[in-house]
N, C-alpha and C positions, 0 to 999 in steps of 0.2 A: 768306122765309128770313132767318134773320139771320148775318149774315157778321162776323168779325173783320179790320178792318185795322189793323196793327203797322206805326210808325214809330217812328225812333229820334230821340233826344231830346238838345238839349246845353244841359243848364240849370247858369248860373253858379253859384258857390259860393255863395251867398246861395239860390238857390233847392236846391241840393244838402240846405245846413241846415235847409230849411224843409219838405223832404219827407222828411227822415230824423226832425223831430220828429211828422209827421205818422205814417209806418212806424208810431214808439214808439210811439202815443196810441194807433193801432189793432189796435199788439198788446195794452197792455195792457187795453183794453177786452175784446176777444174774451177774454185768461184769463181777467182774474175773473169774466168771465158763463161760463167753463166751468168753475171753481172754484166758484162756486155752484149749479150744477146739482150738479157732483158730490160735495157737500157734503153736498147733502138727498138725492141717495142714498144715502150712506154712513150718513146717521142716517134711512133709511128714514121720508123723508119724499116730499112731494107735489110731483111734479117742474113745475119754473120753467119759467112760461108764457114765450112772447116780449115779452109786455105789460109783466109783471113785471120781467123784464132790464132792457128799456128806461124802466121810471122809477124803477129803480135804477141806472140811469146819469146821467139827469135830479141825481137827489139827490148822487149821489158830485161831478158838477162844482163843486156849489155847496158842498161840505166845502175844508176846507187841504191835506188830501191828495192831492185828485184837481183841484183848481181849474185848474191846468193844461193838463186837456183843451178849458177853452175857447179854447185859442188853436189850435186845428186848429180846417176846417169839421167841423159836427156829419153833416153828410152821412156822412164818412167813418166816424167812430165808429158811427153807425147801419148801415153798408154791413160791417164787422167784425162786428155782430150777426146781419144777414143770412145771415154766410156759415158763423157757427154755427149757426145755424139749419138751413143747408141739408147742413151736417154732419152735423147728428144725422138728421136726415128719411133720410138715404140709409144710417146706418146702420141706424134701424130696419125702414127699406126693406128692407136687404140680411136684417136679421135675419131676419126673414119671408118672404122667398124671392119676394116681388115686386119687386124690381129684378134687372134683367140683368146678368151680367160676374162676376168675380171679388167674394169679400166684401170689403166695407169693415170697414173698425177704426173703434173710436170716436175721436173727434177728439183731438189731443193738444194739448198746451201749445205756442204759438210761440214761438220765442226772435230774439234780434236777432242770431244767429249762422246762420239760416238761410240757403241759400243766393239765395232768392231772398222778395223783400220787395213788399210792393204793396197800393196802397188803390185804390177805387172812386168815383169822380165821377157821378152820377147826374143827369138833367135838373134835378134842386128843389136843385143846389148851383148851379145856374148857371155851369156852365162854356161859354166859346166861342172860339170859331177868329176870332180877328182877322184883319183885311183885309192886313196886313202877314206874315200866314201863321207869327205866334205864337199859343199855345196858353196861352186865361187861366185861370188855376186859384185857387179862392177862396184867401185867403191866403197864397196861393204866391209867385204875379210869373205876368207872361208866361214862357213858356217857351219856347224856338227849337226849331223842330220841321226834322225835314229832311223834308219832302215829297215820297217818291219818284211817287205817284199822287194827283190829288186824292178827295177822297173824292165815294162816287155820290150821298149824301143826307146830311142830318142824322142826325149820330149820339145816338144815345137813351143811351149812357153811355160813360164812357172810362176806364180804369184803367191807373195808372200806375207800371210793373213796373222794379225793378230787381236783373239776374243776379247771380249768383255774379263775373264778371268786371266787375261798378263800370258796368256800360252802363245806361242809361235810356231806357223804349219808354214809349208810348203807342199802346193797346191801344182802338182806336174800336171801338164795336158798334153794326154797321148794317143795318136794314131796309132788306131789297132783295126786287125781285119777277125769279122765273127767266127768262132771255132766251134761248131756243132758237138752237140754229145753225141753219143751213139742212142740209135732210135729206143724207144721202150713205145707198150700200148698204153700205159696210164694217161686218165685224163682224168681233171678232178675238176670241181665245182667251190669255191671258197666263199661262205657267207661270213659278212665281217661283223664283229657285235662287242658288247660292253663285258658282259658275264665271261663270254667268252670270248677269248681275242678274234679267233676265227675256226668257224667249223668246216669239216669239209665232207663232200660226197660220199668219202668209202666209211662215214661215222667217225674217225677221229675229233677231237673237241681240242681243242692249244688255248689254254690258263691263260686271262689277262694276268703279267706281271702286275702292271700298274704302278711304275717306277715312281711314277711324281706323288700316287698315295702313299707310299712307302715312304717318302722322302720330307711330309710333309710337316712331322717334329722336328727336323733339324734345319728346315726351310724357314718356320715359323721363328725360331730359337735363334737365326741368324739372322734374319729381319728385325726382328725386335729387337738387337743388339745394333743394328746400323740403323733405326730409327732415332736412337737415344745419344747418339752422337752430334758433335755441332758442325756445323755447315760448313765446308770451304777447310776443315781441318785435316791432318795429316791421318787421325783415326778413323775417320767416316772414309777414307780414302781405301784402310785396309779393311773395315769393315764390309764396304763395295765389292773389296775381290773376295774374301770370303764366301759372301752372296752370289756373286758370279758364278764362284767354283763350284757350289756345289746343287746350283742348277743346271753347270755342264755335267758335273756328274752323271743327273737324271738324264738328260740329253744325250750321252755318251753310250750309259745303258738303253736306254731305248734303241737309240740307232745299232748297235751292235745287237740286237737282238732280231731289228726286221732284218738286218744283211742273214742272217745264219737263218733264220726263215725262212727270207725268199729264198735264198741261192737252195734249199733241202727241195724245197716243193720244185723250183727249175730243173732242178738235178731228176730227180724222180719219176716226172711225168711229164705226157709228149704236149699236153697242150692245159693249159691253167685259165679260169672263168674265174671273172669276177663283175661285183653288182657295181654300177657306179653311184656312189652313195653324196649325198648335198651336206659335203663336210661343214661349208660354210655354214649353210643354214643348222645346219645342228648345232655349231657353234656359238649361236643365240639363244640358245633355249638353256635350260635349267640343268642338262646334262652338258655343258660347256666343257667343265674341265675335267669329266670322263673323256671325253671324245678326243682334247685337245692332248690327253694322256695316250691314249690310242694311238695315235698317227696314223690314222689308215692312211691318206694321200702318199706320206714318205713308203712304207710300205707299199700300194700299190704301182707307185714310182718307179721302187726296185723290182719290182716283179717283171715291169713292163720293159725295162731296157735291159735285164737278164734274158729274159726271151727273147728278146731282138738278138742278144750277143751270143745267145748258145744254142740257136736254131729250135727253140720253142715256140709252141702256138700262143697268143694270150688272147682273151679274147674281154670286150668290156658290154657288160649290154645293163641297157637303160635301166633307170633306178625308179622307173613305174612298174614294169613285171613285175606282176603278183608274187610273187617266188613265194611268200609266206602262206597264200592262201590258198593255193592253187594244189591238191594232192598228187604226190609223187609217184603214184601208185597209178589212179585210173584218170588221171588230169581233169577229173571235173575243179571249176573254183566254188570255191565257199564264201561265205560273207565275212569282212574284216574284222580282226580279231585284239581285242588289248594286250597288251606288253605281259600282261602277267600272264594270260595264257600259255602255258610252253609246252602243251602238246593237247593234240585234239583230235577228234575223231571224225572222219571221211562220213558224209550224209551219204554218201551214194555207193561205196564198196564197203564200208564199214571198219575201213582197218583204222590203228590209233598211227599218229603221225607224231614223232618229234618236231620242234616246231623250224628250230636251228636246222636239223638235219636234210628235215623236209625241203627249207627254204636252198639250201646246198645244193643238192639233187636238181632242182628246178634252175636256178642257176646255170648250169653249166648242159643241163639240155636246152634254156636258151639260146647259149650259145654253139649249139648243134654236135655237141660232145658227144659221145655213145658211154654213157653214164648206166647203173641200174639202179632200183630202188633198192637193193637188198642190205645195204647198208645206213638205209634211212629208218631203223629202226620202227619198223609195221608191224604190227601186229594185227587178227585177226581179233572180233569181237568175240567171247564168252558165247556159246551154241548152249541152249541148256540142254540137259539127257531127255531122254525118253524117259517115258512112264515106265515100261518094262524094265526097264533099268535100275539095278540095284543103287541103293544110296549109298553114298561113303560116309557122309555122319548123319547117322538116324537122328531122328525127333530126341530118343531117350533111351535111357539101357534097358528097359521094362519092352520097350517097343520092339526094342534088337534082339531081346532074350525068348 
């Protein structure tokens, strides 16, 4: 498997300058090799090989125009053509209906106003992890890495990213082989929701944080301050990173919160069910930016190459099973239910159902887990007494006496 590990980076203003001339060299590389592709389609010609690009980048160095690019590694100018490359490949993929997901667009022009900027390090640039636990980068300098873990091997490339909010990561990519945990019998069922982030089989319920609601006086407070700024000026510039920062913020908590999720639920049980849910589509509706607070996809992301790495079952099943409507109990299904409903009672065994829980349990016997209901919260209907049977509160004290 190949894994990413992200560390963050605090490189002096000498190296700041010397990766933001690198950024430039490898955007303008990538345009004009997408500027000449789409040249010779436009005059319906014969579309530019990768060979072709590449020594016509050769040729452009050695002009007064482009001489320039020699002072980045050539690594990165070539790693910029790679990735037009792997641009178009996936749109004609997409065009063709052999790749999976949503379509792709064709590649666009980069600008140095994007929000996020980044070149590629490869083993034939010679990049390496000094003993001193700096990060040497051809023409760069050393870089001061903060190391929160070291890494498990030699990493085969590194790319060096920086966000919308002025931060600098380094982005290793590592060959690793999967390490199983030791076996357990747990298997759980996970229904994923708004109220609550995610319910699971054995009745647990995990509290939407809901970082971006939390965040959304200070979000509001620091917009309204970079709206009132003037255009193209030095303040609106800091008022931008501001705003940036403290959307990574939200971003930051969130993603730290599915990693320590997924990896507990991986950790704990042998095989992990989940619903595949139309994030997209829920994403148009009026619950947008609950859902878009959520993250289920990043979340179920991790779940799913945690399992792959740690010798866990995951399993995905389609997001038409009834799970909601269907009792956990004696599997009869019921007729569909509104949102506020959140718990109901079985026409046919008569126990009351949670609706979350219920929908959990079903879940994860879709996916052919050995699940029970005992933690779907059932209970049995009200029996009234017998007649012979004394009452526990009489009519009246006159009655009782």
């Amino acid at each position: 498997m190949q894994l990413r590990y992200n560390y963050r980076l605090d490189p002096q203003p000498r190296h700041q300058a010397a990766l933001g001339k690198a950024y430039g060299c490898a955007r303008v590389v990538f345009n004009d090799a997408l500027d000449a592709r789409e040249a010779a389609h436009q005059a319906e010609k014969r579309y530019v090989t990768d060979r072709e690009l590449s020594a016509r980048l050769t040729a452009a160095k050695k002009t007064p125009q482009r001489a320039w690019l020699g002072e980045v590694s050539s690594v990165v100018l070539q790693q910029a053509l790679a990735d037009l490359n792997a641009a178009y490949r996936n749109y004609f993929a997409s065009i063709k209906g052999t790749r999976k997901g949503p379509k792709v667009a064709k590649p666009r022009f980069r600008s140095r106003k994007d929000r996020r900027q980044a070149i590629r390090f490869t083993a034939n640039a010679r990049f390496k992890v000094l003993p001193n636990g700096k990060l040497r980068l051809p023409k760069i300098g050393d870089v001061p890495v903060r190391w929160s873990r070291p890494l498990p091997s030699e990493p085969s490339s590194v790319t060096v990213i920086k966000d919308a909010a002025g931060r600098y990561f380094a982005s290793f990519v590592i060959e690793t082989q999967p390490t199983p945990l030791p076996q357990t019998e747990h298997a759980v069922g996970i229904d994923l929701g708004l109220t609550h982030f995610a319910v699971l089989s054995d009745g647990r319920k995990i509290a939407s944080p809901q970082f971006l609601r939390r965040a959304e006086k200070k979000l509001s407070r620091a917009q309204r301050n970079l709206s009132r700024k003037q255009k193209d000026s030095s303040n609106r510039t800091k008022a931008r990173v501001k705003v940036a920062r403290a959307h990574a913020r939200v971003a930051d908590a969130r993603r730290d919160f599915h990693h320590q999720l997924s990896t507990a639920l991986i950790r704990d049980n042998q095989a992990v069910a989940v619903e595949d849910l139309a994030v997209r589509a829920l994403g148009r509706t009026r619950l947008a930016k609950s859902v878009h607070d959520a993250g289920w996809s990043s979340f179920v992301g991790m779940l799913e190459y945690k399992a792959r790495l740690y010798g866990r079952e995951f399993h995905r099943i389609g997001r038409f099973v009834p799970t909601s409507q269907t009792c956990s109990a004696c599997g009869v299904k019921d007729a569909p239910k509104p949102l506020h409903v959140r718990a109901w009672r079985c026409p046919s065994c008569g126990v009351w159902l949670d609706r979350d829980i219920n929908a959990a349990v079903n879940v994860a016997r879709a996916a052919g887990l050995a699940v029970t209901a005992c933690g779907a919260q059932v209970r049995p209907e009200p029996v009234p007494a017998q007649r012979s049977e004394a009452g526990t509160h009489p009519t009246s004290y006159r009655d009782a006496a």
